[in-house]
C-alpha positions in Angstrom: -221.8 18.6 52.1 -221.6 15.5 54.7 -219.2 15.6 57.4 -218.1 11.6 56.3 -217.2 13.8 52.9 -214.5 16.1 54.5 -211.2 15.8 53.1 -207.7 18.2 52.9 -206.5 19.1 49.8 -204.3 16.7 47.9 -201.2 17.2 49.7 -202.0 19.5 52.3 -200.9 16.8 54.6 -197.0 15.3 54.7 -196.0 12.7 56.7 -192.6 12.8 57.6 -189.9 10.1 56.6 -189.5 7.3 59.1 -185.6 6.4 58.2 -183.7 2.9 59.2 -186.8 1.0 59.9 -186.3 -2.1 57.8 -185.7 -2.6 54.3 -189.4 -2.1 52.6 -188.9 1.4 54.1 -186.8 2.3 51.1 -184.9 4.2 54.0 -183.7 1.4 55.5 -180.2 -0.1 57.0 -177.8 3.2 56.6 -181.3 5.2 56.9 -179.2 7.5 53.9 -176.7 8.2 55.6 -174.1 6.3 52.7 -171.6 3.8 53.5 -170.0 3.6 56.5 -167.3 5.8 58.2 -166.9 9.3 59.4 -170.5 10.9 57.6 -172.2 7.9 59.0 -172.2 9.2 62.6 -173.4 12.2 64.4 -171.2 15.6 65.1 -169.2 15.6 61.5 -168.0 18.7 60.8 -166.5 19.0 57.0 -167.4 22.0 55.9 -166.6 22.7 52.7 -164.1 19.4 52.2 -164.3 18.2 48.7 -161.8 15.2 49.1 -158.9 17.0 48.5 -159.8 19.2 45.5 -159.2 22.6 46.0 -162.7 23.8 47.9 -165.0 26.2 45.8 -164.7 28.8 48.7 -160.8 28.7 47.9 -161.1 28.8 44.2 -163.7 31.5 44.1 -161.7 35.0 43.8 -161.8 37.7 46.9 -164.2 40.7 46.7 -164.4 43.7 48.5 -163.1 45.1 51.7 -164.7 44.9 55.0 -163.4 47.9 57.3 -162.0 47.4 60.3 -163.9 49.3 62.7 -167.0 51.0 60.4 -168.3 54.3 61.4 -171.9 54.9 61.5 -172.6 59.1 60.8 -176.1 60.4 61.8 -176.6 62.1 58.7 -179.0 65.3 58.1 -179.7 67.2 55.4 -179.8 71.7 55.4 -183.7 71.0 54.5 -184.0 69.2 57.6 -182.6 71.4 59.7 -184.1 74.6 58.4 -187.1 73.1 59.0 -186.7 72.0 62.6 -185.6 75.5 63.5 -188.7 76.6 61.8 -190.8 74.6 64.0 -188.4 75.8 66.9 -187.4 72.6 67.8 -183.8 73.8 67.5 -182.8 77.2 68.1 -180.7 79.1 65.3 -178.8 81.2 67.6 -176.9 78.6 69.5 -174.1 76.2 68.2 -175.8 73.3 66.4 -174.0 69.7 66.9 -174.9 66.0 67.3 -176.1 66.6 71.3 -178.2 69.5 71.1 -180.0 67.5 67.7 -180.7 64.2 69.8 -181.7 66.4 72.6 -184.5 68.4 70.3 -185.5 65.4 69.1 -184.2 65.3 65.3 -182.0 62.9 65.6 -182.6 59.9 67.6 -179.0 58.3 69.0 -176.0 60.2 68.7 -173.9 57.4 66.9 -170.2 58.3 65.5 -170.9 61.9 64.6 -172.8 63.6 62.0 -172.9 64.4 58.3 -174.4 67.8 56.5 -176.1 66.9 53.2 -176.6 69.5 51.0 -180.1 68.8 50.1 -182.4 71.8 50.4 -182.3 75.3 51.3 -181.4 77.1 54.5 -181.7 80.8 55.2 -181.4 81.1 59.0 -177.9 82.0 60.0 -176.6 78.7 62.3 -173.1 77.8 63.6 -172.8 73.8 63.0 -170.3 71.4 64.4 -170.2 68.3 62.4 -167.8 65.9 61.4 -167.9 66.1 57.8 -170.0 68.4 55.1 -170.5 68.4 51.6 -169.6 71.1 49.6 -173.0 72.0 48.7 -173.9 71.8 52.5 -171.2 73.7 53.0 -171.8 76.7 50.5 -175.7 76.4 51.4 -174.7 77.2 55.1 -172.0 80.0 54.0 -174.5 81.9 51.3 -176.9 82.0 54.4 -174.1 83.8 56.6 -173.7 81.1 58.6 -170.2 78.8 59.7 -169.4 75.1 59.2 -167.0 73.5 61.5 -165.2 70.5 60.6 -164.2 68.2 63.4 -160.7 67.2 62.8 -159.6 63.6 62.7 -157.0 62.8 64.5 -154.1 61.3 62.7 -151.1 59.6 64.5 -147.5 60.6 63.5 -146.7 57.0 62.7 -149.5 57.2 60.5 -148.0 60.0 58.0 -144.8 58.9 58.5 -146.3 55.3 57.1 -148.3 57.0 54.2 -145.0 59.3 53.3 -143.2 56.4 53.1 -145.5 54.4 51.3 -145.6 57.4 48.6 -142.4 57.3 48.0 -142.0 53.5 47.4 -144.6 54.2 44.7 -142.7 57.2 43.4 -139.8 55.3 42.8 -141.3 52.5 40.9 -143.0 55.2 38.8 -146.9 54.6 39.3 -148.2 57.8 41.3 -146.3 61.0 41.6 -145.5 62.1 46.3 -147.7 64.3 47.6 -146.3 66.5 50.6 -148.5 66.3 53.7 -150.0 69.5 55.2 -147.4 69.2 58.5 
C-alpha cells in the first residue's frame, strides 16, 4: 500500500450541485426552478395546489376521530400492586389511590387518574380509589375482601339533557330504542 495509492470508495464522495452558473452546467439560466412566475421566486407557499383540481388531501376520505381533550390514566395491574405491598412499599391497611402510589414510588407522575387491570392475583385486603376498574380487577379485589371505589365523572345537566334529547330524535326515526338515564 503507497500513500499516492489512497482512494475513497466509488462514490463515497458527492459534490453538491452548483445551479444557475451558465449553460454547460446543465443547471443553468432558471437553475430548475421552471419557467418564470410565482414558483420561480423564494417564500412560495402552495401547499397542496394542484391548479385547480380538487387536492388529493380533499379527495382522500376522513378517518378517525381525534378527542378533544385525551386523558392519559396511570394504569396498574392487581399483580403489581400485590407485589408492591409485599415488598412494603405500599401499605395494605391504608386507602390506596394515585398519591400515595407516586409517593411509594410505583407509579412515577400522577397524570389524569388511574386504571385497575385485572391482571394477576391479589390476596391482601386493600381499599382502592381509582377512576375506573375492570371487572376482573374488580372481582380480584372483592374475592380478596377488599373495596373498589369508583371516582364519579361529573356530568353536566346540559349534558343529559343533550343525550336525552338526542335519544329520542333517534327513537323517532326508528334506529335505536331511549334509554332512561339513572337521574
Amino acid at each position: 500500500m503507497r500513500l499516492n495509492g489512497i482512494k475513497d470508495n466509488a462514490g463515497a464522495r458527492k459534490f453538491r450541485v452548483r445551479i444557475g452558473r451558465g449553460i454547460g452546467s446543465g443547471v443553468g439560466k432558471q437553475g430548475g426552478r421552471g419557467g418564470k412566475g410565482q414558483t420561480a421566486r423564494s417564500g412560495v407557499a402552495i401547499g397542496g395546489f394542484e391548479g385547480g383540481q380538487m387536492p388529493l388531501h380533499r379527495r382522500l376520505p376522513k378517518r378517525g376521530f381525534n378527542k378533544w381533550r385525551p386523558q392519559s390514566f396511570n394504569e396498574i395491574n392487581v399483580g403489581a400492586l400485590q407485589q408492591a405491598i409485599e415488598d412494603k412499599r405500599v401499605d395494605a391497611s391504608k386507602p390506596i389511590d394515585v398519591a400515595s402510589l407516586v409517593e411509594a414510588g410505583v407509579l412515577r407522575r400522577a397524570k389524569d387518574g388511574l386504571r385497575l387491570l385485572g391482571n394477576g392475583e391479589i390476596s391482601s385486603k386493600i381499599s382502592v380509589t381509582v377512576n375506573h376498574a375492570t371487572a376482573n380487577a374488580k372481582a380480584a379485589v372483592e374475592k380478596a375482601g377488599g373495596t373498589i371505589n369508583v371516582i364519579a365523572i361529573k356530568i353536566l345537566a346540559a349534558d343529559v339533557a343533550k343525550r336525552e334529547k338526542s335519544a329520542a330524535k333517534k327513537a323517532a326515526s326508528g334506529k335505536t330504542p331511549v334509554k332512561k338515564s339513572a337521574d
